[in-house]
C-alpha positions in Angstrom: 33.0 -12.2 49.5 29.4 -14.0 50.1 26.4 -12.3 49.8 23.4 -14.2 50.4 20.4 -14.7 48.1 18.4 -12.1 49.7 20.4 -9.6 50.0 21.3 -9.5 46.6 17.5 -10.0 45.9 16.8 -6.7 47.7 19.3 -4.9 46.1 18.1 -5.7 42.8 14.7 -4.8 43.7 15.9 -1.6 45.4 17.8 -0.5 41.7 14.9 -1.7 40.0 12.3 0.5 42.0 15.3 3.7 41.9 15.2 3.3 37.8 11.2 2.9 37.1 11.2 5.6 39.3 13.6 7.8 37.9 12.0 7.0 34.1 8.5 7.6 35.6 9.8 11.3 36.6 11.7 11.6 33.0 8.6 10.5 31.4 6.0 12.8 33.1 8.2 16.0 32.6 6.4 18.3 30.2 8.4 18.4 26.8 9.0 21.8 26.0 9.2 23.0 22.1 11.5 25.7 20.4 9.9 28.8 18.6 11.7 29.8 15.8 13.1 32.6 17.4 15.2 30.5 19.8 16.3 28.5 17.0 17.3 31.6 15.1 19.0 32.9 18.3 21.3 29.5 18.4 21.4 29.0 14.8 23.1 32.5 14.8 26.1 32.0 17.3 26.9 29.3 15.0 30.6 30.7 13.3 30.8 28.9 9.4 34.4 28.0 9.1 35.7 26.1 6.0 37.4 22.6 6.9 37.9 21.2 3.1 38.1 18.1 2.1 39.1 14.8 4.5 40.2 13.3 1.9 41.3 14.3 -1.5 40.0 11.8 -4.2 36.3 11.9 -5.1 35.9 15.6 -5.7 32.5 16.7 -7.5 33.8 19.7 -9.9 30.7 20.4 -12.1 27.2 19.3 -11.9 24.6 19.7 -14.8 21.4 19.4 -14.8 18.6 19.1 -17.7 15.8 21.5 -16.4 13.0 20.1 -18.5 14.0 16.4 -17.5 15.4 16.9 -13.6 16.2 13.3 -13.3 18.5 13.4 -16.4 21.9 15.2 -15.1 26.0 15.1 -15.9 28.8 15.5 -13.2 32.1 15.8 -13.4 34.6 14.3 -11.2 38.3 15.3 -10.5 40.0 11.7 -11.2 36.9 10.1 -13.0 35.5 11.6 -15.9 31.6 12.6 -16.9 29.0 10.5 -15.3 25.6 10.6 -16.6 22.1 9.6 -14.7 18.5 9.3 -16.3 17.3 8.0 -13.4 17.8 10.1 -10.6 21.0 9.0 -9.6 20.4 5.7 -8.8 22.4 4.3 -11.5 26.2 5.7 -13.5 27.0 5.6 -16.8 30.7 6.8 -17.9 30.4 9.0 -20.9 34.3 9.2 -21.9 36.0 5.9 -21.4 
């Protein structure tokens, strides 16, 4: 089907003015902020369930931690061993291999 040049012209001008509009009104509505009671209020409905582990490997079963040093620390894997950090956890280093 043909639609000529203006036509189409208008209707793109027409959507154009409908979104600007629509943001304009978006924009201008007054933000409203939470107290902390609301939060609490929705924070409480909140049910804790347990839903485990997706996926078995990579488990974290101990985690020690040198309290005069905090970026020094040990963990414990379920398949990997002891893993030590001195630097916050940015690097690894196996202790048993």
């Amino acid at each position: 089907m043909f639609v000529p040049l203006k036509t189409r012209r208008r209707a793109r001008s027409a959507r154009t003015s409908l979104l600007l509009s629509c943001g304009l009104l978006l924009a201008a509505a007054p933000a409203t902020a939470q107290t902390a009671e609301q939060v609490e209020s929705i924070l409480n409905r909140i049910e804790w369930r347990n839903i485990g582990p997706a996926i078995m490997g990579g488990r974290i079963d101990d985690l020690a931690v040198v309290e005069s040093d905090p970026k020094v620390f040990w963990v414990g894997t379920a398949s990997a061993g002891v893993w030590k950090t001195v630097n916050h956890g940015v690097t690894w280093i196996p202790q048993f291999q």
